[in-house]
N, C-alpha and C positions, 0 to 999 in steps of 0.2 A: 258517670260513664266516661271512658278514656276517650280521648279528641284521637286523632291521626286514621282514622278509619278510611277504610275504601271503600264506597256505598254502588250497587250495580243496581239500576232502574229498568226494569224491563217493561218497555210498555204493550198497549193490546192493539189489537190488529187481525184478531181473526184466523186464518190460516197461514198468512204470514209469519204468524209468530214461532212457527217452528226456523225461523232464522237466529232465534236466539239459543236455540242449538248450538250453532254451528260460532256465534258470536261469543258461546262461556266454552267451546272446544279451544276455540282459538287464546282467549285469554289463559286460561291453565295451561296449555302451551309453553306460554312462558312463565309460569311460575305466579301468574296475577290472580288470587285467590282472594275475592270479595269478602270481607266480614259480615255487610250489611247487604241483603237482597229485600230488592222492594218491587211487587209485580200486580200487574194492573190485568185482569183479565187473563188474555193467553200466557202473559207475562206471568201470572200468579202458578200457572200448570208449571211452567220451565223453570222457573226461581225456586218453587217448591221443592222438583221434583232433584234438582239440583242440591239443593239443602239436603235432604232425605239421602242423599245417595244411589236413586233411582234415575238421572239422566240417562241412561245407557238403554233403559228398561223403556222409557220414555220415548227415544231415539228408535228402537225397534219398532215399536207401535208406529209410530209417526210413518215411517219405511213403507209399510207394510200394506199403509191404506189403500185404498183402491175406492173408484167412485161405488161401485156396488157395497163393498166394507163398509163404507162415510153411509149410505144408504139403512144399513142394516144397525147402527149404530143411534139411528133416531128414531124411536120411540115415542112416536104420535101421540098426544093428549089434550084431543079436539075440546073436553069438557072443563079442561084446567084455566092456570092464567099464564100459559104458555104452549105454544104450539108441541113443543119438545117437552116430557120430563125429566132428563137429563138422568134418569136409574141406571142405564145401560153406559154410560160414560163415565159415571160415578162408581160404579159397581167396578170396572175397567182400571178406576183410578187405587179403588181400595185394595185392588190385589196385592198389590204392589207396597202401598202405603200404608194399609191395615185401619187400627188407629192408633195411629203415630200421632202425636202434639205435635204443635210447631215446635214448643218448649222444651221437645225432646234432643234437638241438633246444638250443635256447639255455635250454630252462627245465625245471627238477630235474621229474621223474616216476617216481612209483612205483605199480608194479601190488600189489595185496595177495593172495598166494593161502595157501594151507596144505598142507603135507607128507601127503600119507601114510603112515600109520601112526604117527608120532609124534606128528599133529596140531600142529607147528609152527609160527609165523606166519612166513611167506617176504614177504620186500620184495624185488620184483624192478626193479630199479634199472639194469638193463644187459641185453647181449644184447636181441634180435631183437625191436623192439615187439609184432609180432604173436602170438610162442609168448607174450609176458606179458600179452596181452590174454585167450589162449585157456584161459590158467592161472589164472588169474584168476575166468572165470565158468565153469568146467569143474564146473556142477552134479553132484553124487555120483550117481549112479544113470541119469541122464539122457546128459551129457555125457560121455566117455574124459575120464580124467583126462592130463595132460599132463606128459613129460617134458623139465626142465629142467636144466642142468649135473647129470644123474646123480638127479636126486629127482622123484617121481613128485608132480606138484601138483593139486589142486581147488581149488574155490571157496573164494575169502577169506572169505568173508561167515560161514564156521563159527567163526572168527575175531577180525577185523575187519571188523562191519559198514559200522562210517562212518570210516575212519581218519583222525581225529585227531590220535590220537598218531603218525602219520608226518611230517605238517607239521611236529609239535613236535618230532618230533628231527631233522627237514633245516633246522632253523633259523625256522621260520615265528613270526613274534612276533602274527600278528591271522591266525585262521585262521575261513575260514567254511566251513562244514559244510550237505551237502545231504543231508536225512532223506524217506526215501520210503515210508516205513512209520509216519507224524504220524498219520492215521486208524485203525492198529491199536491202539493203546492202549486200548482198551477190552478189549482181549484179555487183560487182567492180571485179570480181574474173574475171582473164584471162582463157580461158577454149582451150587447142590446137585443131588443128581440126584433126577429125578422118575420115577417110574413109571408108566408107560403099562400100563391095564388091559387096552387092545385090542393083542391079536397081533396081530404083523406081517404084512402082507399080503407073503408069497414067492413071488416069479415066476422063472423059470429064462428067460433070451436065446435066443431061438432060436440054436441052433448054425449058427456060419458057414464056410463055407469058407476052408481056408488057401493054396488053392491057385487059379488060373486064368487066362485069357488074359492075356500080358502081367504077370503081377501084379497085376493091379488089384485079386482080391477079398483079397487077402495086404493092398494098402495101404489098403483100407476098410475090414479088418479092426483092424489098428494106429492108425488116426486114430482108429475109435471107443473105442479103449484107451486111446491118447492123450487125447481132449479129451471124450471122452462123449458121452451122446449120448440131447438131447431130454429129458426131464422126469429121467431115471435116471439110477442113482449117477455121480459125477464119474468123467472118466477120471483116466489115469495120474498125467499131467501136474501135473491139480488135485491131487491130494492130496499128490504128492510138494511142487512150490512150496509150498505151501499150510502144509502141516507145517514145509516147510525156513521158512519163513516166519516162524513163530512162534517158533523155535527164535532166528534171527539177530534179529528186535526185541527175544528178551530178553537176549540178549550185548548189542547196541547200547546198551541204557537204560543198564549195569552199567557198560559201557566211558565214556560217555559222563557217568554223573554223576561220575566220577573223575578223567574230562579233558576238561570239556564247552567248545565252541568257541567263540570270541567272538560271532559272530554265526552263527544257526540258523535254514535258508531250510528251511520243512517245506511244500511243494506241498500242496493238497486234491485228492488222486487216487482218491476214492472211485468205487465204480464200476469202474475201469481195474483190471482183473485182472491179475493173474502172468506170464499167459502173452497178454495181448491186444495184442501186439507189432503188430497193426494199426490200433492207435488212437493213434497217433503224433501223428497233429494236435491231436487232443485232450490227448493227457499232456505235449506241448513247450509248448501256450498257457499248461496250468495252470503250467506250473515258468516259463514268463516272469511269468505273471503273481502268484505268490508271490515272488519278487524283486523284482520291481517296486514291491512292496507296502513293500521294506525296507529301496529303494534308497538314499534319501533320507539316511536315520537311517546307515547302513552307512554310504556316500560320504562323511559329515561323521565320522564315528568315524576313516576310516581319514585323510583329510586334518589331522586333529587331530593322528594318532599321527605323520602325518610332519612336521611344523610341530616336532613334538618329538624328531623323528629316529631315528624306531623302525619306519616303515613306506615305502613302496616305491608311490605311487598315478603311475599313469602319466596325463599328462596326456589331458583331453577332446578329445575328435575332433568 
C-alpha cells in the first residue's frame, strides 16, 4: 500500500455525531479529501455515507428530524436482544445506499464494531455498506446487535472510540481525528460523597396502562421510558447513553494517548445531548465551525507533508 495518506477518524458519540457533517463540509472546503475513512459508530453512518456519495442525502435527513420523527423511527422489540430493531433506520439507510459494498468506492473504509461475547475489535472492510453501518452503532441494550459473516456485532465504541489506529494500519501517514466527547472531560474528576441529612422525597408514577386503542397508550408508555418525562428521573435512553458514555470517553483518552492523531478537531457540543438527534442544525455548525478554526494550521501541515512526499492534499476547488 502507498505511505503519504490522509486517514479521517471519525468517532461515536450518539447524536452528536451529526457534527461530523459539518467537520468533512468544512474540510472539502478547502480542497482536503481523506483517502482513508475510519468510523466508529455514528462515525461509521457519516464516513459511510460520505464514501458513497450520499452526505448530502444524509444531511437532509439529519435536518429534518424532529422529536416526534426520532420517535417514529424506533421500532420497539420488547421480545428481542434489544429494545429497538433498528428495520426502520436501516431501511432509511438502504434507500439511499442500496447494496452498495464498501469495495464498491475508490477510497479505503472501515466501519469499527465489536464481537459478541469475545468483545473483539471487528474492522469491517467489505460486504454490504449498510449491515457495517448498522454493526457499527448497534448500541447494546437499545439496538439488536447485528449479524455479520457468522459473528454477532455491536457498537465499536466499547472498543474503538475514535479509531486511529485503523488509519494507521490502512496506511494513513497524517490522520485527523474527530472527538465528540472534548466537553466530558471533566468527567475524570473524583467527586467525595456527601451526605444528605434530608430523606428522600419517594413518589410512586401513577400506574399506566399497557394496553389501548390502536396502541397508543402502550407507545406513551415506552417514550416516557424512553426519554422521561418533565422534572423526573431520566428515562431509558438517558441513562443507558449516558453511562455507555462514560465508559467509551475513558477507552478513547487511553487509546488515544498511545496513538494520538496528528491533528485533533474536538467540536463544543455542550448542551447537544445523546440522544437529541433533532438538533442537527445545531451540532453540523458546531463541527463546521471547530474545523474551521483549524483549517488553516491543518491545510499548511498537510501541503508541507506533500512538498515532502508523504501526504496526498487534493487540489482547491
Amino acid at each position: 500500500m502507498a505511505v503519504g495518506k490522509i486517514g479521517l477518524a471519525l468517532g461515536g458519540g450518539a447524536a452528536r455525531g451529526w457534527a461530523h457533517i459539518g467537520v468533512v463540509k468544512a474540510l472539502a472546503e478547502v480542497g482536503i479529501r481523506p483517502d482513508i475513512i475510519a468510523g466508529t459508530s455514528i462515525g461509521a453512518v457519516v464516513g459511510g455515507c460520505h464514501i458513497a456519495g450520499q452526505l448530502d442525502h444524509l444531511e437532509d435527513f439529519a435536518r429534518e428530524l424532529t422529536k416526534r420523527r426520532i420517535f417514529g423511527y424506533l421500532d420497539f422489540n420488547l421480545a428481542g436482544t434489544g429494545l429497538i430493531s433498528g428495520h426502520r433506520l436501516g431501511d432509511r439507510l438502504e434507500t439511499h445506499l442500496g447494496d452498495s459494498c464498501i469495495t464498491d468506492f475508490d477510497r479505503r473504509f472501515v466501519a469499527v464494531a465489536t464481537e459478541l461475547g469475545s468483545g473483539h475489535e471487528v474492522w469491517l472492510s467489505r460486504g454490504r455498506m449498510v449491515d457495517a453501518m448498522r454493526a457499527s452503532y448497534a448500541l447494546p441494550g437499545i439496538f439488536k446487535p447485528v449479524k455479520v459473516d457468522e459473528r454477532w456485532l455491536f457498537d465499536g465504541a466499547m472498543v474503538n472510540p475514535i479509531p486511529v489506529s485503523v488509519c494507521r494500519a490502512l496506511g494513513a501517514r497524517y490522520v485527523i481525528a474527530v472527538n465528540l466527547n472534548f466537553d466530558m472531560s471533566s468527567r475524570s474528576t473524583v467527586h467525595p460523597h456527601v451526605v444528605d441529612d434530608a430523606k428522600p422525597k419517594l413518589s410512586e408514577e401513577d400506574p399506566a396502562p399497557v394496553t389501548g386503542k390502536n396502541g397508543v397508550a402502550v407507545k406513551r408508555l415506552l417514550r416516557r421510558q424512553m426519554f422521561g418525562k418533565g422534572d423526573a428521573a431520566p428515562g431509558i435512553s438517558t441513562v443507558m447513553l449516558d453511562a455507555f458514555n462514560i465508559v467509551q470517553d475513558r477507552i478513547a483518552r487511553s487509546r488515544l494517548a498511545g496513538d494520538p492523531p496528528d491533528c485533533m478537531i474536538s467540536p463544543r457540543l455542550h448542551g447537544i445531548g445523546l440522544f437529541d438527534f433533532h438538533k442537527a442544525d445545531e451540532a453540523i455548525e458546531r463541527g463546521y465551525t471547530a474545523a474551521k478554526r483549524q483549517i488553516s494550521d491543518l491545510a499548511r501541515e498537510i501541503e508541507a507533508r506533500e512538498h515532502d512526499g508523504a501526504t496526498n492534499l487534493q487540489p482547491m476547488s
